[in-house]
C-alpha positions as CSV (number, residue, x, y, z in Angstrom):
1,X,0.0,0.0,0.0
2,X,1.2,3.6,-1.5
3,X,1.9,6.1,1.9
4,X,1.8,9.7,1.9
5,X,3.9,11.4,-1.0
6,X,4.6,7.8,-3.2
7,X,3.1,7.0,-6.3
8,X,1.0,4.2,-6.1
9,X,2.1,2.9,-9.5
10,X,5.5,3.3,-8.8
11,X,4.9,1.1,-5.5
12,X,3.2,-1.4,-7.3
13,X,5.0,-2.2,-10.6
14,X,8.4,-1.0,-9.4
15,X,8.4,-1.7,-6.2
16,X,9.8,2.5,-5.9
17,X,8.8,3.7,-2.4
18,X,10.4,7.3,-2.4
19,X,8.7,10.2,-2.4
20,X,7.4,12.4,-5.2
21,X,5.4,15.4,-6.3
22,X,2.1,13.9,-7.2
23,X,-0.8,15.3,-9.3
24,X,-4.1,14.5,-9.1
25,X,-6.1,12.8,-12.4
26,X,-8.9,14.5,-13.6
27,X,-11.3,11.0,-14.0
28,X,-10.6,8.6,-10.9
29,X,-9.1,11.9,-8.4
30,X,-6.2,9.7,-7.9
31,X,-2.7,11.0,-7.0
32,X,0.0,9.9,-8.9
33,X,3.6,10.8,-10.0
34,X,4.5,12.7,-13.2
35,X,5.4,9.5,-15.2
36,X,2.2,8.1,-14.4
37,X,-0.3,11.0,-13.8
38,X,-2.2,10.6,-17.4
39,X,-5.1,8.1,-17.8
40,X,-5.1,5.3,-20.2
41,X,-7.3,2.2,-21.0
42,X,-8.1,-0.4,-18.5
43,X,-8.0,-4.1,-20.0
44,X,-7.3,-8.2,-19.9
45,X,-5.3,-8.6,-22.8
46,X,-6.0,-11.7,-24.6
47,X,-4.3,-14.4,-27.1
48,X,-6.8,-14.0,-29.6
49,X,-7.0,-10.3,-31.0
50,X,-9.0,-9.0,-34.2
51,X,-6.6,-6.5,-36.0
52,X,-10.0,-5.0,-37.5
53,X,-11.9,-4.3,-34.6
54,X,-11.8,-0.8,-33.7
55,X,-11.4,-1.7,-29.9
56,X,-8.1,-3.3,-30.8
57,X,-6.9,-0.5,-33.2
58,X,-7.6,2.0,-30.2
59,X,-5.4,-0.6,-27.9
60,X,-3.0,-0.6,-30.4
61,X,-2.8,3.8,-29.7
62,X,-1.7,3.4,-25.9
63,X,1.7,4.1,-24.8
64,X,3.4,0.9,-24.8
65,X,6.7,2.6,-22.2
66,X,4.6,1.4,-19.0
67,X,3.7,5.7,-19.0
68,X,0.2,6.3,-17.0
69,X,-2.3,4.6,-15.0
70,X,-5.3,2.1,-15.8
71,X,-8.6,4.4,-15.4
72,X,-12.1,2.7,-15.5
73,X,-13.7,6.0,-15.9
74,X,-11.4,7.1,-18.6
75,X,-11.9,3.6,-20.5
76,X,-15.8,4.3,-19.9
77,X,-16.0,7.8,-22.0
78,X,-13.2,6.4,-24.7
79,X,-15.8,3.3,-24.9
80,X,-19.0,6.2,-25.3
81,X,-17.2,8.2,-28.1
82,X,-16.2,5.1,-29.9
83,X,-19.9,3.8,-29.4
84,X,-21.3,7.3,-30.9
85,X,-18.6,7.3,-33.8
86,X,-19.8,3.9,-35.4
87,X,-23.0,4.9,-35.3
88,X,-22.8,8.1,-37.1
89,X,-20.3,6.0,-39.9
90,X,-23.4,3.4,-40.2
91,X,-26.2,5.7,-40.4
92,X,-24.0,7.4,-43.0
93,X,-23.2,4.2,-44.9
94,X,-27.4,3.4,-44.9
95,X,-28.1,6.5,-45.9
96,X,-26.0,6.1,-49.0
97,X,-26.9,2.7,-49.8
98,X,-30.2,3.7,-49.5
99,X,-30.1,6.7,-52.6
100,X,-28.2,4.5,-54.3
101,X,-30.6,1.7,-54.6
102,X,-34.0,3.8,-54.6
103,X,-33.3,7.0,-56.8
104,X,-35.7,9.8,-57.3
105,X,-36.3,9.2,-60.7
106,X,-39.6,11.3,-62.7
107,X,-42.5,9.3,-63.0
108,X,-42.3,10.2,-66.7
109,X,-38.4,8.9,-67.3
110,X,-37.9,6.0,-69.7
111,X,-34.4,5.0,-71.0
112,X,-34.1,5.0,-74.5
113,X,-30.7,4.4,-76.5
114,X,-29.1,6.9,-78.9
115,X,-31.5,10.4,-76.9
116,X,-29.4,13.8,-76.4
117,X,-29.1,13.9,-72.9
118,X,-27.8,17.1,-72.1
119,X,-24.2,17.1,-69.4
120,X,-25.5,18.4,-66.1
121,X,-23.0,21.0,-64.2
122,X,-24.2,21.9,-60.7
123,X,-23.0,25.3,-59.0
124,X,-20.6,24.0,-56.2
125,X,-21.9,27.5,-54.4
126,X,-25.4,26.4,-53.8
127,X,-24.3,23.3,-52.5
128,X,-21.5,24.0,-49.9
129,X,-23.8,24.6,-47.2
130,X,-27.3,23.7,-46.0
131,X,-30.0,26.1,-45.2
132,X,-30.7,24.8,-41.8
133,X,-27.7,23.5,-39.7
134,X,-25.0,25.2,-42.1
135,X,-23.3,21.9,-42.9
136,X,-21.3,20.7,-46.2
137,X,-21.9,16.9,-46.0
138,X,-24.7,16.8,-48.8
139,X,-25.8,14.0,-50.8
140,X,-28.3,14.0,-54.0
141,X,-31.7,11.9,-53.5
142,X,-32.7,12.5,-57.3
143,X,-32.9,14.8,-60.4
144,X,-35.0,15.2,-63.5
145,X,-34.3,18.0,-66.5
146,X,-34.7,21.1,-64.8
147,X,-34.6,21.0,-60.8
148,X,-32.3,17.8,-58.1
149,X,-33.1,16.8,-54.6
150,X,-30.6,17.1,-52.3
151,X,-30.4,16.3,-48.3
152,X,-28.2,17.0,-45.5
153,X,-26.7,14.1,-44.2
154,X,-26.3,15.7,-40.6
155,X,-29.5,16.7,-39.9
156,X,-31.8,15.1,-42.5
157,X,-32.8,18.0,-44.3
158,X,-34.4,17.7,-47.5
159,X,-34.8,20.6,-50.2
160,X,-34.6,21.1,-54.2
161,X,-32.6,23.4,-56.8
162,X,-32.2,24.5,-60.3
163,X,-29.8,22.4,-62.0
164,X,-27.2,24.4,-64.4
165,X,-27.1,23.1,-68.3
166,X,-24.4,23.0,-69.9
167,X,-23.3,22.2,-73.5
168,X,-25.4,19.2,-74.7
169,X,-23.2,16.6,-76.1
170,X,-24.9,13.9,-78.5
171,X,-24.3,9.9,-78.7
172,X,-22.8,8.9,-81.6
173,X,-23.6,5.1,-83.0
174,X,-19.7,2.8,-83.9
175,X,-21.6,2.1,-86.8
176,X,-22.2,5.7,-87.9
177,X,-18.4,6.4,-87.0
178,X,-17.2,3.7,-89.4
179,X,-19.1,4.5,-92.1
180,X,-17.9,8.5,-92.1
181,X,-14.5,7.2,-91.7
182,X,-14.8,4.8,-95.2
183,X,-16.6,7.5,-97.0
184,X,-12.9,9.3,-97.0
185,X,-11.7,10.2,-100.8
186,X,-8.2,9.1,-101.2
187,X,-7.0,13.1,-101.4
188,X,-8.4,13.2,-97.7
189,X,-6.7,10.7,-96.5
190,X,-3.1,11.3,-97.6
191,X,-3.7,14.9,-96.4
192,X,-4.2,13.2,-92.6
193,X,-1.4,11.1,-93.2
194,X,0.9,14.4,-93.7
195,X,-0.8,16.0,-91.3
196,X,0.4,13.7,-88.9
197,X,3.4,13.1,-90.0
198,X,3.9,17.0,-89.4
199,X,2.6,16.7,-85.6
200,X,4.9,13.8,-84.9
201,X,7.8,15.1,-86.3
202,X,7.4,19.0,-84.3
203,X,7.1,16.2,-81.3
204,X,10.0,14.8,-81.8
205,X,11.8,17.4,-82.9
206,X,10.6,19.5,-79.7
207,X,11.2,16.6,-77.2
208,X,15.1,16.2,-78.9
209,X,15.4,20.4,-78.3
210,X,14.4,19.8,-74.6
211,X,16.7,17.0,-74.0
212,X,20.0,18.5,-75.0
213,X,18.8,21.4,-72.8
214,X,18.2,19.3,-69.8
215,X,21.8,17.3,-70.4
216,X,23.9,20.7,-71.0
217,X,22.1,22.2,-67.7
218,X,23.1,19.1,-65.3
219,X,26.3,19.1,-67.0
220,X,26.5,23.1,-65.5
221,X,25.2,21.9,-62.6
222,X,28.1,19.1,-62.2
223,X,30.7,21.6,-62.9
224,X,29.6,23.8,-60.3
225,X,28.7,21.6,-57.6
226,X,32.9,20.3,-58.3
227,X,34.3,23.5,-57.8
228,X,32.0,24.1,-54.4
229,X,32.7,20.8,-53.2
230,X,36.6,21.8,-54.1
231,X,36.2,24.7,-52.3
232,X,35.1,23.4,-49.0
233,X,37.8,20.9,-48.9
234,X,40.0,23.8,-49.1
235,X,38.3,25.3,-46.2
236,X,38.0,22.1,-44.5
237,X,42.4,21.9,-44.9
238,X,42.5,25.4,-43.4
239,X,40.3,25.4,-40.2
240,X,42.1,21.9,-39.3
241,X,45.6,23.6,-39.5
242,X,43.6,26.5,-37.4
243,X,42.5,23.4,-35.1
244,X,46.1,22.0,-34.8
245,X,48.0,25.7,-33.9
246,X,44.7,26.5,-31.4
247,X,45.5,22.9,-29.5
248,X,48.6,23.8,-29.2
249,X,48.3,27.3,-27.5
250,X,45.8,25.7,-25.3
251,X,48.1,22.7,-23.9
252,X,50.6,26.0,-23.3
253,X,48.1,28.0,-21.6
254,X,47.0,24.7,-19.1
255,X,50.9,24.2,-18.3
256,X,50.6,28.2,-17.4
257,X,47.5,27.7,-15.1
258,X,49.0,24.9,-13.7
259,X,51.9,26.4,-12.5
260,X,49.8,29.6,-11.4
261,X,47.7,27.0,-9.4
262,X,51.1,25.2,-7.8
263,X,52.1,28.9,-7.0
264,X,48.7,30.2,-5.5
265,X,48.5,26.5,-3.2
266,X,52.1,27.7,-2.3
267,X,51.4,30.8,-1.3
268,X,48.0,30.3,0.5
269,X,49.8,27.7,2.7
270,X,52.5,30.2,3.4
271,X,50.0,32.5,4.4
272,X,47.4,30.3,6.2
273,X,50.3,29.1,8.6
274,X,51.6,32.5,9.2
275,X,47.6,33.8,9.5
276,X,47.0,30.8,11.7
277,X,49.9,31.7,14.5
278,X,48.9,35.5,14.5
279,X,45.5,35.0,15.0
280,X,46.3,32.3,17.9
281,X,48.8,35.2,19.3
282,X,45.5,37.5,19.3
283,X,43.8,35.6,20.9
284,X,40.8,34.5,18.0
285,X,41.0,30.8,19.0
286,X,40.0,28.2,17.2
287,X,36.2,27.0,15.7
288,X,33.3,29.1,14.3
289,X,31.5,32.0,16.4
290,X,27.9,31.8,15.6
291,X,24.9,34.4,15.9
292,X,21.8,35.2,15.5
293,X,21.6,38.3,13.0
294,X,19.2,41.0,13.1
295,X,16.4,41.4,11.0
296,X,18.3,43.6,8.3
297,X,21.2,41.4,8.6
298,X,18.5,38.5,7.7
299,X,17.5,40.5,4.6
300,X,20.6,41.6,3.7
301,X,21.9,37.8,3.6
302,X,18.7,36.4,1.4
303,X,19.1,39.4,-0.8
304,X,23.2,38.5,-1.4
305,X,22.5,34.6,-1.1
306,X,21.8,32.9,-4.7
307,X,20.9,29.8,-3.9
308,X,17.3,30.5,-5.2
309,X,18.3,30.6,-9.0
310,X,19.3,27.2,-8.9
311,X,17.0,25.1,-11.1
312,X,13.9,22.9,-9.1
313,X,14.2,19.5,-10.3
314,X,11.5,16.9,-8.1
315,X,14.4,13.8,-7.8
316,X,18.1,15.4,-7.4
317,X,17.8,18.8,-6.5
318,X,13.9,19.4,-4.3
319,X,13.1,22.0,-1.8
320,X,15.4,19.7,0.8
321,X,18.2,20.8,-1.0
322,X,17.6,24.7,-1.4
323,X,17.4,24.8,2.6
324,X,20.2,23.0,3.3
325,X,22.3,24.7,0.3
326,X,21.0,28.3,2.2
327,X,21.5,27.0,5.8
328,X,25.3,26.0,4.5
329,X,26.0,29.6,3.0
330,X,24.7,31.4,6.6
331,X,26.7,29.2,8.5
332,X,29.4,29.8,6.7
333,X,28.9,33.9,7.0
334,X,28.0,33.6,10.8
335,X,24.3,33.4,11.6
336,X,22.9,30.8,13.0
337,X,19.8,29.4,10.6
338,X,17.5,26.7,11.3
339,X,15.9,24.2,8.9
340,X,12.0,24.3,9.2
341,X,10.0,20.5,8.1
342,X,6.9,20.9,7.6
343,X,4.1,18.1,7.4
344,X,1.7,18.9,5.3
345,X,-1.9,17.1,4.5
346,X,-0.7,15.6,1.7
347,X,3.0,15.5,1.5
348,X,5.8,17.7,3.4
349,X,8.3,20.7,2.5
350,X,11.1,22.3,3.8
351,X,12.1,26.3,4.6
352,X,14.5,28.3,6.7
353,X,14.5,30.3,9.8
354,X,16.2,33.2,11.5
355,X,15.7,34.3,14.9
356,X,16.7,37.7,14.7
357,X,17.8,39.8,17.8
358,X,15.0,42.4,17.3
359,X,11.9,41.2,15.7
360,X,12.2,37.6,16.8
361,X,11.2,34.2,14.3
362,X,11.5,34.9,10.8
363,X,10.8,32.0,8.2
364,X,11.9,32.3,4.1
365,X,11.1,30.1,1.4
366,X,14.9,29.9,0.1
367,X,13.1,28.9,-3.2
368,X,12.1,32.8,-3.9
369,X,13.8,34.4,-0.6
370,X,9.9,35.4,0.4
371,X,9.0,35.5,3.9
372,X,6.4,33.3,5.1
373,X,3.8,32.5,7.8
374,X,3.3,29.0,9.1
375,X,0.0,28.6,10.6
376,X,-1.4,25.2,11.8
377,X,-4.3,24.5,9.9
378,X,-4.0,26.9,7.1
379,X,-2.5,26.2,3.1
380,X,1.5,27.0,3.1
381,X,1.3,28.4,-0.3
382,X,0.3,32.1,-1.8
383,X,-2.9,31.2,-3.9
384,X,-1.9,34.6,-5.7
385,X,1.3,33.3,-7.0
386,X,1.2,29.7,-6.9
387,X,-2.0,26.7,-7.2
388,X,-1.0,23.5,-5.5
389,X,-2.4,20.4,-7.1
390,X,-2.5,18.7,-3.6
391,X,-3.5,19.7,0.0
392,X,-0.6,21.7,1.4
393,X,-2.8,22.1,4.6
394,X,-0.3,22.3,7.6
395,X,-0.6,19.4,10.3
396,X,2.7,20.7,12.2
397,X,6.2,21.7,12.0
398,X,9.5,21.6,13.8
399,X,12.9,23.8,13.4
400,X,15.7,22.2,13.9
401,X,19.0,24.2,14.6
């Protein structure tokens, strides 16, 4: 069983008991770490799976890097949305089959072979949209000469319009065709024959122009993609001789710091030994003399300290480490700090304190240097800078110096 501030999915696949920031999901109101804070379909996979069913294929779109948790209510609306999808597909599939197989014909229309039916052209303007719901699926129910049905396939709507003539264009019989061809006088037909003689050769003659084009421009091309190519192996020579003469400076410049650095440890030990018997002959002593500061001291130190520009990251570097990092740095100037835990309702965090000669207990988020008020029973965080996704009610707290 998951305890306050671990991930139940971490506990239970991973066996990872440390704590975390945890977020709560939106469907089941679950808290659960980053990794596994997003919803995704609860099932028993099987042996037997059909690649067509669109159950499977939406199986098949889940993350398969162990990422998220199993939600039933999650799987329950995916399950709703899938449900409403297929039936809009089949009541769009009947509807077509349905014009298709009983079309609106006049009662008046016969078939009859060799007639002038004129090619019909309908305006793609009056079509786009329907008059009632505004939508652009539309399908035709029927037609005759002058007017065609048409119906919305969204909302059912029904309504005629004008058709737009164009151009008749006229059946002609194979048999006619034949005949008109054999009725050709001799004369005729060796003018054809010239005539396209002519059309093929001003094809071939054209197609021959644009290929010796085409060649002579790749062969330009070649030519100039050589001399770049030279041109960057030149270049390329160059900056590695640059490369070579810059390596060298550099090894000379790291034998110079490294005999500025055998100097400076030289030195400093010089000094610290001569510093260390002075300040024994003045009577300092030995250890750290620690206060507590005042209350502009306090500020002063925050304000100087940069330990709150340091970047939050939940598993190596968490508000744990900002105090400690900040309760090093006063030490190390003098004060006395304390590190503040605090248990909250669902998790816990960790600040600073000063108790300053003059106005007493201060505490400082070392995360923005913003002094704080810890009251049992009320939220820790501002709700005008900051909206916790957990309860940051506090239970209690204890300052350890």
């Amino acid at each position: 069983m998951a305890k306050l501030g671990e991930c139940r999915e971490c506990v239970v696949r991973e066996s990872d008991h440390s704590e975390k920031r945890l977020y709560r999901c939106k469907f089941c109101g679950i808290r659960f770490c980053h990794r596994h804070s997003k919803p995704r379909l609860a099932y028993i996979p099987t042996l037997k799976r059909s690649r067509d069913s669109a159950w499977e294929k939406l199986l098949d779109e889940q993350p398969k890097d162990g990422r998220g948790h199993p939600d039933f209510q999650y799987t329950r609306e995916r399950l709703a949305t899938l449900e409403i999808e297929e039936r809009e597909i089949l009541n769009g599939i009947s509807r077509f089959i349905d014009a298709k197989k009983y079309p609106d014909y006049p009662a008046d229309f016969k078939k009859k072979p060799f007639v002038d039916y004129p090619t019909v052209k309908t305006s793609r303007s009056t079509r786009e949209r329907c008059p009632k719901c505004g939508s652009s699926s539309i399908g035709t129910l029927g037609f005759d000469k002058k007017n065609e049905s048409l119906q919305c396939r969204k909302c059912g709507y029904s309504w005629e319009q004008p058709r737009e003539v164009a151009v008749s264009t006229k059946r002609i019989n194979s048999n006619e065709a034949r005949e008109k061809v054999k009725t050709l006088k001799p004369s005729q037909k060796l003018q054809v024959s010239l005539v396209a003689c002519a059309i093929i050769i001003v094809i071939l003659g054209a197609s021959t122009f644009w290929y010796y084009q085409l060649y002579f421009w790749q062969q330009n091309q070649n030519e100039t993609f050589k001399a770049q190519i030279k041109h960057l192996t030149n270049q390329k020579n160059t900056l590695a001789v640059e490369i070579g003469a810059l390596e060298e400076n550099i090894s000379l410049l790291q034998e110079q710091i490294s005999d500025l650095e055998t100097q400076v440890d030289d030195a400093y030990d010089e000094g610290y030994d001569v510093g260390y018997v002075q300040g024994v002959t003045d009577g300092v002593g030995r250890g750290f003399n620690i206060r507590d500061p005042t209350y502009q001291e306090a500020l002063e130190f925050i304000a100087v300290d940069q330990t709150d520009n340091n970047e939050y990251d939940e598993d190596n570097y968490n508000c744990f480490h900002f105090t400690a990092d900040v309760e090093k740095n006063a030490f190390r100037v003098g004060y006395r700090c304390g590190f503040v835990y605090i248990e909250l309702q669902d998790g816990a965090h960790a600040i600073i304190s000063f108790n300053t000669t003059d106005y007493g207990l201060i505490f400082v988020e070392p995360q923005d240097d913003d002094i704080v008020t810890l009251t049992i029973g009320q939220p820790y965080w501002d709700r005008t800078k900051y909206e916790p996704l957990y309860n940051d009610t506090i239970v209690r707290f204890v300052i350890i110096w």
